[in-house]
C-alpha positions in Angstrom: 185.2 224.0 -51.9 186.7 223.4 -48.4 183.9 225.8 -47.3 180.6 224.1 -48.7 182.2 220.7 -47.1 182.5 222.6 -43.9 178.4 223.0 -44.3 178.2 219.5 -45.1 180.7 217.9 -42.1 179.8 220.2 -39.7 177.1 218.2 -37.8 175.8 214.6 -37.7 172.1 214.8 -38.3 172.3 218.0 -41.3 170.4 217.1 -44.6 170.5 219.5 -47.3 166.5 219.4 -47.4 164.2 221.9 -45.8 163.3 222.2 -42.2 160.2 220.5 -42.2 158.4 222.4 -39.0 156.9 225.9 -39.1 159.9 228.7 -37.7 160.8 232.1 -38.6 160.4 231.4 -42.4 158.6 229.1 -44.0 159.1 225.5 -43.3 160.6 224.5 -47.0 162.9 227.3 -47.0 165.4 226.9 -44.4 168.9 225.4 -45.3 169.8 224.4 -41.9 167.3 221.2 -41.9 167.5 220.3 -38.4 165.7 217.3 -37.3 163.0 217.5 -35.2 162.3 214.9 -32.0 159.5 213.6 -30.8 158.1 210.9 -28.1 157.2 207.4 -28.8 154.6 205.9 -27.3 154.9 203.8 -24.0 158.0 204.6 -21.1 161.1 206.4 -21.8 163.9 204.9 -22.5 166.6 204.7 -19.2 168.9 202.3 -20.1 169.9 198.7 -20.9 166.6 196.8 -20.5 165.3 199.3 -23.1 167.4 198.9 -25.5 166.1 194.9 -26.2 162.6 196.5 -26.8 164.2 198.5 -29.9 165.4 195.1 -31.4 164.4 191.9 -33.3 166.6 189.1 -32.2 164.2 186.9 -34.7 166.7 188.7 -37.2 170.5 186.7 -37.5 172.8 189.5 -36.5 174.8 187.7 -39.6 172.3 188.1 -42.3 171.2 192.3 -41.3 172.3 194.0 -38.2 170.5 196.8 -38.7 167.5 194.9 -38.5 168.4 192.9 -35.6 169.5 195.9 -33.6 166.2 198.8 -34.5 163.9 195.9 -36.0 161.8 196.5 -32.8 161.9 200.2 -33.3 160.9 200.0 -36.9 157.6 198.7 -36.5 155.9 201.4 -34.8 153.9 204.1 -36.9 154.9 207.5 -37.1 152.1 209.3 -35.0 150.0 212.1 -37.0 152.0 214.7 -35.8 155.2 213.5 -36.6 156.6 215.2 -40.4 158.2 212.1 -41.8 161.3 210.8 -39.6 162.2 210.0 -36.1 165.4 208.7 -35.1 165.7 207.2 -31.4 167.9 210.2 -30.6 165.2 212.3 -31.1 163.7 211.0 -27.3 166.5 213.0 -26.2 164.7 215.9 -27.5 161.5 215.2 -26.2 163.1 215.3 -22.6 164.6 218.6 -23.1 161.6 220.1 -24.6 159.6 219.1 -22.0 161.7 220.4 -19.8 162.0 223.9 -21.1 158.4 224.2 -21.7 157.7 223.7 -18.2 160.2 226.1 -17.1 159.4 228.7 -19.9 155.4 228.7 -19.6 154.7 230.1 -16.8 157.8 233.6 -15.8 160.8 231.9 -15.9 163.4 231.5 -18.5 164.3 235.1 -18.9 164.5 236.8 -22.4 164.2 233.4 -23.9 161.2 232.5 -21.9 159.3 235.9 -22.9 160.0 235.3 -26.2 159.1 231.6 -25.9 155.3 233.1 -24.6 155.4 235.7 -27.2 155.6 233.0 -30.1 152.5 231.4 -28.0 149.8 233.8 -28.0 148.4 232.6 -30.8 145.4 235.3 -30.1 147.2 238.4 -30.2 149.2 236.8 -33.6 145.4 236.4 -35.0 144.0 239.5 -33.7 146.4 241.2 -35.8 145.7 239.3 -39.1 148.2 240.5 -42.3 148.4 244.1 -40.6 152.1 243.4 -39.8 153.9 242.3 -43.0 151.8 244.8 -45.4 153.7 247.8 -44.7 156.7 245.7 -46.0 155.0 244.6 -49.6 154.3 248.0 -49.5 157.7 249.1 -49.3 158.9 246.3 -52.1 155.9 248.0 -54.7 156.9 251.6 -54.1 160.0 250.7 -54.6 160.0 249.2 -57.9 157.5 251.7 -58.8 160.8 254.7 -59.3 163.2 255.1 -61.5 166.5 254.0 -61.9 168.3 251.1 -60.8 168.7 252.2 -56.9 165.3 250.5 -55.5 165.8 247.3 -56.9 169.3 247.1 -54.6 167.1 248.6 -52.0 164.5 245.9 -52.0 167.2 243.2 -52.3 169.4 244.7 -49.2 166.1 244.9 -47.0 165.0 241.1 -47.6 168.8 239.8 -46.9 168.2 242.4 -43.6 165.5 240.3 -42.7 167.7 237.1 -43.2 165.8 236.0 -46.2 168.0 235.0 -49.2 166.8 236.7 -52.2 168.8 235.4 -56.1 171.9 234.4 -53.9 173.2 232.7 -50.3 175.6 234.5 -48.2 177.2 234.2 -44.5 180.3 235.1 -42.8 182.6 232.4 -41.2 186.4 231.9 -40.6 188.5 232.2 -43.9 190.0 229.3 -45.1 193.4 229.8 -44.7 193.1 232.2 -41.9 191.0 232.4 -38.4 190.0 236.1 -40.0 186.2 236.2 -40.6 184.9 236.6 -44.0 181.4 236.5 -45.6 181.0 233.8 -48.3 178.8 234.4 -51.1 177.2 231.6 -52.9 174.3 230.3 -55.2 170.7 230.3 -53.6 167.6 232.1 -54.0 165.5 229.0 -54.1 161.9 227.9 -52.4 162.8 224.2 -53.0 165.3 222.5 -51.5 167.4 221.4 -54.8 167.6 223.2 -57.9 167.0 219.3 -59.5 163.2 219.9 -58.0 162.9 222.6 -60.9 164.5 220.7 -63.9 163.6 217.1 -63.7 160.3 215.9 -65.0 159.8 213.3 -62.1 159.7 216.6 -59.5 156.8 217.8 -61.5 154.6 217.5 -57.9 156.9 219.5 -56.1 156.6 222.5 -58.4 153.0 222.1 -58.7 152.8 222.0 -54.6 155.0 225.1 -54.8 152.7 226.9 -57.3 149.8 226.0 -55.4 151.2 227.5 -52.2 152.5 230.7 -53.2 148.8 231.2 -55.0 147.2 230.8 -51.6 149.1 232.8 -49.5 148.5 235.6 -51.9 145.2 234.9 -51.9 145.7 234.9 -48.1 147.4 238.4 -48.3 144.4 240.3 -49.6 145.7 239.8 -53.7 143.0 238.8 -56.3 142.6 235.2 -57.5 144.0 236.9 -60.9 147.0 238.6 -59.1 147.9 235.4 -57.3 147.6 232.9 -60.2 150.0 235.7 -61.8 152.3 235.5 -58.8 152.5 231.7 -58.4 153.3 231.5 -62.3 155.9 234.6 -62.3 157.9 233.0 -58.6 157.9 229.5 -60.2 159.6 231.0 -63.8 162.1 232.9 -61.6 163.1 230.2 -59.9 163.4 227.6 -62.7 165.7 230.5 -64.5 167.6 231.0 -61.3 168.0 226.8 -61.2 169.2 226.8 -64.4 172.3 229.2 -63.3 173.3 226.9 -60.4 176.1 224.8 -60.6 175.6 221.0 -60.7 176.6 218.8 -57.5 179.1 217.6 -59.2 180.4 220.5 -59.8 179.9 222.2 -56.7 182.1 219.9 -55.1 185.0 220.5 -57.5 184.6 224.2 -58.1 187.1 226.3 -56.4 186.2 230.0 -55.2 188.2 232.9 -56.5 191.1 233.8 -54.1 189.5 236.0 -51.1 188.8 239.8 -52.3 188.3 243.2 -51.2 184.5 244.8 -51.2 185.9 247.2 -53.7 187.2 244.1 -56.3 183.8 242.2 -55.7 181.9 245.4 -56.8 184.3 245.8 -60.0 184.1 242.4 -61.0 180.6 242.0 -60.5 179.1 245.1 -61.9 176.9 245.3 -64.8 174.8 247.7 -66.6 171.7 247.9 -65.1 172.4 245.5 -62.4 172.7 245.6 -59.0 174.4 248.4 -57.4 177.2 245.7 -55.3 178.5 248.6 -53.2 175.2 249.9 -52.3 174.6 246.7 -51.6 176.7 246.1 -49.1 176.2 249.6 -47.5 172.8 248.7 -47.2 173.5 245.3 -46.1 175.5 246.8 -43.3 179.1 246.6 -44.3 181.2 249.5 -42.3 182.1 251.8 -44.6 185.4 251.3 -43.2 185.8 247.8 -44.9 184.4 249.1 -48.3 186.8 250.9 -48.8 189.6 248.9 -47.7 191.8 246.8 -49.8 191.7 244.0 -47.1 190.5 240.4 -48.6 187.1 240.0 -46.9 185.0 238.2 -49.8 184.9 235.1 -50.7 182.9 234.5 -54.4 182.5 230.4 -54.1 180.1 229.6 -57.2 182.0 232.2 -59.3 180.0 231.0 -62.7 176.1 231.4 -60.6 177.1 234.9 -60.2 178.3 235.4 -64.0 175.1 234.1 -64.9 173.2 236.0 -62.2 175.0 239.5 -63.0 173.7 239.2 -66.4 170.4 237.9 -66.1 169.8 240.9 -63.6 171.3 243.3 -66.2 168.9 242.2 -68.6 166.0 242.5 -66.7 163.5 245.4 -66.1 163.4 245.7 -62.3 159.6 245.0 -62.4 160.6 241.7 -64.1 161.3 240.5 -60.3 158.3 242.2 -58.8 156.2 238.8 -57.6 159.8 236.6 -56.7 160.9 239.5 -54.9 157.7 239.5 -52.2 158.0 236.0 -52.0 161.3 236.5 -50.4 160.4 239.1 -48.7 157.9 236.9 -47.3 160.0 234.0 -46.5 161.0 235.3 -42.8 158.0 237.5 -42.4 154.8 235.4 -42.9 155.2 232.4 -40.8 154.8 234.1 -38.0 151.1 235.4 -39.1 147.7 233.7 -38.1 146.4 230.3 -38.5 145.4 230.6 -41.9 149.1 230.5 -43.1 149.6 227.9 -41.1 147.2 226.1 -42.3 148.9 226.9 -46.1 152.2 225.7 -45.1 150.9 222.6 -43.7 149.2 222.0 -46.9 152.2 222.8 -48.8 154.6 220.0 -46.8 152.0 217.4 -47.0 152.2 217.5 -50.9 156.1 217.7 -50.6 156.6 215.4 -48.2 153.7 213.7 -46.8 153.5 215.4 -43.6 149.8 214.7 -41.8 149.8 217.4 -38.7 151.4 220.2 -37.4 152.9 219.8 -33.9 151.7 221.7 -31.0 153.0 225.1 -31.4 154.8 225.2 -28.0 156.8 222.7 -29.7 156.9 225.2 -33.2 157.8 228.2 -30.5 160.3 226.4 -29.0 162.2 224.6 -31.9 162.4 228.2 -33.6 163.9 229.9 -30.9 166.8 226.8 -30.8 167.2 227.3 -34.1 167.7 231.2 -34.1 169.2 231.9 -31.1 171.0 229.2 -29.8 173.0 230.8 -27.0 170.2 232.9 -25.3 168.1 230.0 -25.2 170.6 227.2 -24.7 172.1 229.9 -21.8 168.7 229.0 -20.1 169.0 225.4 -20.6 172.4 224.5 -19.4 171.6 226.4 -16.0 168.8 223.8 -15.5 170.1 220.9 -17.3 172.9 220.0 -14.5 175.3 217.4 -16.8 178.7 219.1 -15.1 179.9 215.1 -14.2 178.9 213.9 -17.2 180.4 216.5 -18.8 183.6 215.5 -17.0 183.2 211.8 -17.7 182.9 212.7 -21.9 185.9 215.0 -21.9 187.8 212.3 -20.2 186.0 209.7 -23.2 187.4 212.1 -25.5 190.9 212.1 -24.4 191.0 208.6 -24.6 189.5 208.7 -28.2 192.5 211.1 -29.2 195.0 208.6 -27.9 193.2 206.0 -29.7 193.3 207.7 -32.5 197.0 208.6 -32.3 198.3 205.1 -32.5 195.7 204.5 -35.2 197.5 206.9 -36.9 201.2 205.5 -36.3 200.0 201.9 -37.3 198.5 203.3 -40.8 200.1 202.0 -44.0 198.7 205.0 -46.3 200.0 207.6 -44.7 203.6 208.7 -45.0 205.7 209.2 -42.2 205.6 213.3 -43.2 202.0 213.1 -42.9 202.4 210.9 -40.1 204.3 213.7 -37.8 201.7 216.5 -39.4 198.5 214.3 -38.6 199.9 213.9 -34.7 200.7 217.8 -33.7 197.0 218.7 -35.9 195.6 215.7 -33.1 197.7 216.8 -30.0 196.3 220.1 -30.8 192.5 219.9 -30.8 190.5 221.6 -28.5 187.6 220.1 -27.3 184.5 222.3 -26.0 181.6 220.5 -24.0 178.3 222.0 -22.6 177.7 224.9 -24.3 179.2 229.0 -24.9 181.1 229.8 -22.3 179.7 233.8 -22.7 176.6 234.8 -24.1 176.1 237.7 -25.2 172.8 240.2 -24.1 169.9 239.4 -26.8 170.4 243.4 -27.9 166.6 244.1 -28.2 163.5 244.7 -26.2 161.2 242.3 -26.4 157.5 242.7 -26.5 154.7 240.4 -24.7 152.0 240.6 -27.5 153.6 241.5 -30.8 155.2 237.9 -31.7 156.1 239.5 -35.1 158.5 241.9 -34.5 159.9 239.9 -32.0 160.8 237.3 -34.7 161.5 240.4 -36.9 163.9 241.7 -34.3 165.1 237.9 -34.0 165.6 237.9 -37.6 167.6 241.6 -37.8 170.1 240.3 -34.9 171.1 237.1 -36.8 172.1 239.9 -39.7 173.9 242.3 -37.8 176.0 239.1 -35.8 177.5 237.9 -38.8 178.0 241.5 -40.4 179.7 242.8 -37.0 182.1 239.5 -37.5 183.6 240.9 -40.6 187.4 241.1 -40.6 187.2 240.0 -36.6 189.1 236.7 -35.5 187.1 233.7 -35.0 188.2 232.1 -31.3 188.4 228.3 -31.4 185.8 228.2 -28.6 183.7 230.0 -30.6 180.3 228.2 -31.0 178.6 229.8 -34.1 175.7 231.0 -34.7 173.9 227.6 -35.7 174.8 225.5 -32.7 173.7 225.6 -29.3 173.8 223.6 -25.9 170.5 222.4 -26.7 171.6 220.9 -30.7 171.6 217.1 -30.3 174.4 217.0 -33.0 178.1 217.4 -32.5 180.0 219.6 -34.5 183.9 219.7 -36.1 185.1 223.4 -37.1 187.8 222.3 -39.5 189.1 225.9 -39.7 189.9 226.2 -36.1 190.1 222.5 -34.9 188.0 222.3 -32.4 185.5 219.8 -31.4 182.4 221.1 -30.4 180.1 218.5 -28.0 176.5 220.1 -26.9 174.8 219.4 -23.5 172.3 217.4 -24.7 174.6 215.0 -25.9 175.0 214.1 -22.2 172.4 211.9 -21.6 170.6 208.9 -22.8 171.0 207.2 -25.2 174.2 208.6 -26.0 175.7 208.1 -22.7 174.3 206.2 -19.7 172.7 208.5 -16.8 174.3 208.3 -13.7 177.6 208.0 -12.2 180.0 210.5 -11.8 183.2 212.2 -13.1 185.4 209.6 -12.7 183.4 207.0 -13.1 184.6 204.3 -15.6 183.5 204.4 -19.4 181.1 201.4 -20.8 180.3 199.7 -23.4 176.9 201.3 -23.7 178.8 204.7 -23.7 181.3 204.5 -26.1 179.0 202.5 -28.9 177.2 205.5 -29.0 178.8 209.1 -28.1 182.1 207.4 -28.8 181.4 206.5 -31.6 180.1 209.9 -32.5 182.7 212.1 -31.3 185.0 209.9 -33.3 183.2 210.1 -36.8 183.5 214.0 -35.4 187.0 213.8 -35.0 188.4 211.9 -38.0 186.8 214.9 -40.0 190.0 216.7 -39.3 192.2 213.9 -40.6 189.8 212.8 -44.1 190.4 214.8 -48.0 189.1 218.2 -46.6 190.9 218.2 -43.2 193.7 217.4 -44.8 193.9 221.2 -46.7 194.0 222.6 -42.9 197.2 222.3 -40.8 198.1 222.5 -37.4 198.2 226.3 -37.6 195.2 226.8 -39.3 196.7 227.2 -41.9 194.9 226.4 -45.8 197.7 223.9 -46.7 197.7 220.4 -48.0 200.0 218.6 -45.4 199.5 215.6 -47.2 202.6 214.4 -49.8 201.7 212.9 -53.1 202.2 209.4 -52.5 199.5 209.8 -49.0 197.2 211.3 -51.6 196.9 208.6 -53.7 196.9 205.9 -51.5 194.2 207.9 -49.9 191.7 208.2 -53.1 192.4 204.4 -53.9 191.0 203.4 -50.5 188.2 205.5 -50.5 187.3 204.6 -54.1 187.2 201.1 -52.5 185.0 202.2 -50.3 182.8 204.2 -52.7 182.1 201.6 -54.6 181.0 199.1 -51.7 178.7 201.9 -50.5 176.8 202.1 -54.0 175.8 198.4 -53.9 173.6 199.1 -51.7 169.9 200.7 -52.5 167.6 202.6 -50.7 163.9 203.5 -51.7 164.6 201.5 -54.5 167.8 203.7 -55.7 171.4 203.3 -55.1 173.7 205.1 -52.7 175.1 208.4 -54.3 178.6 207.2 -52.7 180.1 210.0 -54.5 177.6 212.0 -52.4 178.1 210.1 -49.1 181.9 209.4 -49.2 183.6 211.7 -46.5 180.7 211.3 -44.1 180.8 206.5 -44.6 184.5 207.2 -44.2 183.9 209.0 -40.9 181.1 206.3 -39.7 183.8 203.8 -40.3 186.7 205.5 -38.5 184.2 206.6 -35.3 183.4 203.5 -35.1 187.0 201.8 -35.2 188.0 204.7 -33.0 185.1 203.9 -30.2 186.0 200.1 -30.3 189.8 200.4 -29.9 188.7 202.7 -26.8 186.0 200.2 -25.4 188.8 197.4 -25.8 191.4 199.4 -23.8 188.8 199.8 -20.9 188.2 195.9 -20.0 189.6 194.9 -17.6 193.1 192.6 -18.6 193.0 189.1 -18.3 189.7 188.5 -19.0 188.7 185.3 -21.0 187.3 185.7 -24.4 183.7 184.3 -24.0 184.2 187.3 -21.1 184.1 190.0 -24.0 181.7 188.4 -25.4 178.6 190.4 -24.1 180.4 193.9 -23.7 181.1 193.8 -27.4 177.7 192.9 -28.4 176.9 195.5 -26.3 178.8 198.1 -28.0 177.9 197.1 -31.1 174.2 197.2 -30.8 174.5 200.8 -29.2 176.4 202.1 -32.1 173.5 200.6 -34.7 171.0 201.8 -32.8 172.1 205.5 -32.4 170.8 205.2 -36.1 167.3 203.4 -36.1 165.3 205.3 -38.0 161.8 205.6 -38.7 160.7 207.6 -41.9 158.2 207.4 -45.0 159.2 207.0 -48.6 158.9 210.4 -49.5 161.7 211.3 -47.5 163.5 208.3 -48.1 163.6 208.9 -51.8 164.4 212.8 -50.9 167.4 212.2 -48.7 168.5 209.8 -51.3 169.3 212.7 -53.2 169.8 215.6 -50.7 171.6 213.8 -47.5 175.5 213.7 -47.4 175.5 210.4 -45.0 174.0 207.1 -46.4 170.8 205.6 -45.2 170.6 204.8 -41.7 170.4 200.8 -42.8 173.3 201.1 -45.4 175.9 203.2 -42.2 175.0 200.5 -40.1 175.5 197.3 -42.1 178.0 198.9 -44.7 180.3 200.0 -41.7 180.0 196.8 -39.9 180.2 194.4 -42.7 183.7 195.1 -43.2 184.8 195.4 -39.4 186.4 192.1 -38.7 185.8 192.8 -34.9 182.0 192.5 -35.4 182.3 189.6 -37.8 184.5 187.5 -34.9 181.7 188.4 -32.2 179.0 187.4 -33.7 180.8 184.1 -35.6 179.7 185.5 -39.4 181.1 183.6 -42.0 181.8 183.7 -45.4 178.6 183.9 -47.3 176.7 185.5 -44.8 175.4 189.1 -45.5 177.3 190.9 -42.6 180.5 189.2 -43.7 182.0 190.9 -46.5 185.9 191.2 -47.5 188.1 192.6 -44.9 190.0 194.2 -47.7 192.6 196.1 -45.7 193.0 198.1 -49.3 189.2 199.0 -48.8 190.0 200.4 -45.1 191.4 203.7 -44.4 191.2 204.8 -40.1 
């Protein structure tokens, strides 16, 4: 449980909905779902005078901040090339992107840059047609082809080689009551992005668009229209029966994983007749031998019920049973990186899902791929360009003064026991805070080729693999950045298993922080609205109902007594049931859903005002504050504006652990009495609700 909240805390801008730009794999298969950024029209934004242009003062502040603050924003258009959201982070992006493409075009930029021009010649990638991926359906029909149950394992081991995820998800992280590194093995196997898209009768377009795109790219692939109409209809039964197994949400977010295991007690517990060989498996996979055969607990089985269901089905099945599902996994890290023609497909594909009009340039594709694959080599490149050591200095001092905000928040609470109290205060002393970016990156560990894009990403695809595997049973250092984050990620990151606070380089610049100045200089209003209020949501992450199960040590404990539990649930059920009033695309906020991440909205933003309200200067009058509070305010709010279509309104309605960017912004602030006394709301108004201190927890 602590581990799939870890995937759900771990950054600001993750929805648990498909990456919605061409990369490695297909677009609607990657669980990551990083935003993309692109430029508005007209100048880029440099600091306070832009900000009014984002805004519609025609809109009481009283009646819907959110509104007032992004109303400006909100009525520009998407342009054609966007997918379906843009945030007014996402500029941020733009700047970097530009940036690195300009460096990385012509011979600069080292590994990353040649892979970066490798990912561009679109001619070579042409030239070469399907020639590249059909020695690998090959492989998966001569396999199934023998006897036996070996060359099923075999074809399963070589797709999770290639980083695909074929019947099940797995990765290897810090344990969760140890800093030891252990792989996690979960539900997955899915094209969609919820298992709901296969059951429920109103997602009946999504499987239709999915049936329609797996027929074309076998079509695409050289397969007969009779072949490919049998292929869409097999992958789209296997998929539906693999839904089926999965747990519900509700479920997932109460089920508990089997204490850790050895290799040699996953294999024994999850071998059955005719099923897959587990230990060849892992062999296969990569696993040294060494810890196969060791009795040390390196396993973690999360969704134990998927995997009952999943042994079984397996069992049951003739191998041949999987033959069309199993190339379609297969294909999922191999064929995106083919011609235009796929392309093309996937396009078509999104657009029914999700209403996407245009591709974006595929610099931009090349680019974004690479960021999301290897972080370090490429972020390596950016930091030495990016220059942000003051500013890096200036938010490490910004988070200092957050912790010892934070701290006397923590004294002053009234549901927390003095127990938890003491606990709370070492785990904050304690924290350690990374800025920038990696400090050592390691060598990229393959050669990489000028014309032959596809094994590059092939290669690309085989190091992510061997990385995790080589991390088994090793221990995780706090400053360790992960595989999914780099210098370039505009998202911030807490590793509850380790403490640390991970800030990225390109957090340090507008609009998150103002540009200029230097290390010392003094923190404003501007600043801490927006990365303050950030790094606290970040921080508080330790301190909620799943940081709570980690203490000081890292150790899996709950250093919470009984009586800071309770008074913990009662508060957020306050809050849980404030959040659901409130609709979006015409459907109320899945507050059970949304909880930890409003909670941590609420206490970054209570953190970053207690901060902003220790910098003014003393002695000044009231009417003084006046404007550097409004100030802050609106740059909190507006770190949210957000531009997006219905379709993916009404999708992260179901998928996206934080609320609507309207509902954090006027949920949060409706019950900050702070905001209410600056902007003179009253009772009645729409921004003025109950400061219920029992529906108020940092």
């Amino acid at each position: 449980q602590s581990r799939r909240m870890l995937l759900c805390l771990s950054c600001l801008f993750l929805v648990g909905i498909a990456v919605l730009i061409p990369t490695l794999g297909w677009s609607g298969w990657n669980p990551l779902g990083w935003r993309r950024g692109q430029k508005l029209a007209g100048k880029e934004m440099t600091g306070q005078e832009d900000r009014s242009k984002l805004m519609d003062t025609s809109t009481s502040p009283c009646e819907d901040f959110y509104q007032y603050a992004c109303g400006g924003f909100l009525k520009k258009e998407l342009p054609s090339d966007h997918d379906q959201w843009y945030y007014t982070f996402d500029g941020v992006k733009e700047r970097d992107a530009q940036m690195m493409r300009s460096l990385m075009m012509g011979h600069g930029g080292g590994d990353a840059g040649k892979l970066f021009r490798s990912c561009l010649d679109t001619e070579s990638i042409d030239a070469q047609g399907i020639r590249p991926v059909l020695p690998y359906l090959t492989r998966v029909d001569a396999a199934l082809a023998q006897q036996g149950d070996r060359p099923l394992v075999e074809v399963v081991a070589m797709i999770h080689r290639l980083n695909s995820k074929a019947f099940f998800f797995w990765d290897v992280g810090a344990d969760v009551d140890s800093l030891k590194r252990v792989m996690y093995m979960q539900q997955g196997g899915l094209t969609l992005a919820d298992h709901n898209f296969y059951l429920l009768e109103w997602n009946a377009g999504k499987r239709s668009a999915l049936r329609t795109f797996a027929r074309q790219v076998f079509l695409l692939l050289g397969y007969s229209q009779q072949e490919s109409s049998e292929a869409a209809a097999s992958i789209l039964d296997v998929e539906t029966e693999l839904a089926r197994m999965f747990l519900s949400h509700a479920d997932e977010r109460t089920a508990n994983s089997l204490p850790p295991l050895s290799f040699k007690q996953v294999v024994k517990g999850m071998q059955v007749k005719h099923g897959l060989d587990w230990s060849l498996f892992f062999e296969l996979l990569g696993v040294d031998k060494h810890l196969l055969q060791s009795d040390d607990k390196m396993v973690r089985v999360v969704d134990v019920p998927f995997f009952q269901r999943l042994c079984g089905l397996i069992g049951r099945k003739d191998k041949t049973y999987w033959r069309w599902y199993l190339k379609w996994k297969l294909l999922d890290n191999l064929v995106g990186h083919l011609g235009h023609p796929f392309q093309v497909a996937d396009l078509e594909f999104r657009k029914r899902l999700y209403g996407v009009k245009a591709d974006p340039p595929r610099w931009r594709i090349c680019l974004h791929t690479l960021n999301l694959f290897v972080p370090d080599v490429i972020g390596q490149t950016y930091q030495q360009h990016a220059g942000r050591d003051d500013v890096a200095a200036r938010a490490e001092r910004m988070i200092g003064k957050l912790k010892q905000e934070f701290a006397k928040v923590i004294r002053r609470s009234s549901w927390m026991s003095e127990s938890s109290k003491r606990v709370a205060l070492v785990k904050l002393a304690d924290m350690d805070v990374e800025v920038g970016g990696p400090r050592n990156v390691e060598p990229l560990g393959f050669v990489v080729h000028h014309q032959r894009w596809f094994q590059n990403s092939v290669n690309i695809a085989k190091k992510v693999v061997t990385d995790q595997i080589t991390k088994l049973a090793t221990v995780k250092g706090r400053r360790d950045w992960g595989t999914d984050l780099g210098p370039m990620s505009v998202n911030a990151f807490y590793n509850i298993h380790t403490n640390s606070l991970f800030v990225p380089s390109a957090l340090l610049q507008f609009p998150f922080i103002a540009a200029g100045g230097h290390a010392s200089s003094p923190f404003s209003p501007y600043d801490l609205g927006s990365l303050g209020g950030l790094v606290g949501h970040e921080m508080s992450h330790g301190f909620d109902n799943v940081g709570r199960l980690f203490g000081p040590n890292f150790e899996l404990r709950s250093w919470w007594d009984n009586s800071t539990i309770r008074s913990y649930k009662k508060r957020a059920d306050c809050i849980g049931r404030y959040y659901h009033t409130y609709t979006s695309a015409g459907r109320h906020v899945h507050s059970n859903q949304t909880l930890e991440e409003d909670i941590a909205d609420r206490g970054g933003l209570h953190l970053a005002y207690l901060a902003m309200r220790a910098a003014l200067p003393a002695g000044r009058h009231v009417e003084e504050e006046q404007e550097p509070l409004k100030t802050f305010f609106t740059s909190w709010a507006q770190t949210w504006c957000y531009l997006g279509t219905e379709k993916m309104k009404s999708n992260l309605i179901s998928t996206d652990p934080h609320s609507p960017a309207r509902v954090r912004v006027n949920a949060a602030l409706s019950q900050f009495a702070p905001f209410a006394q600056t902007y003179r709301c009253h009772a009645g108004s729409k921004m003025y609700n109950s400061h219920d201190s029992e529906c108020n927890l940092w």
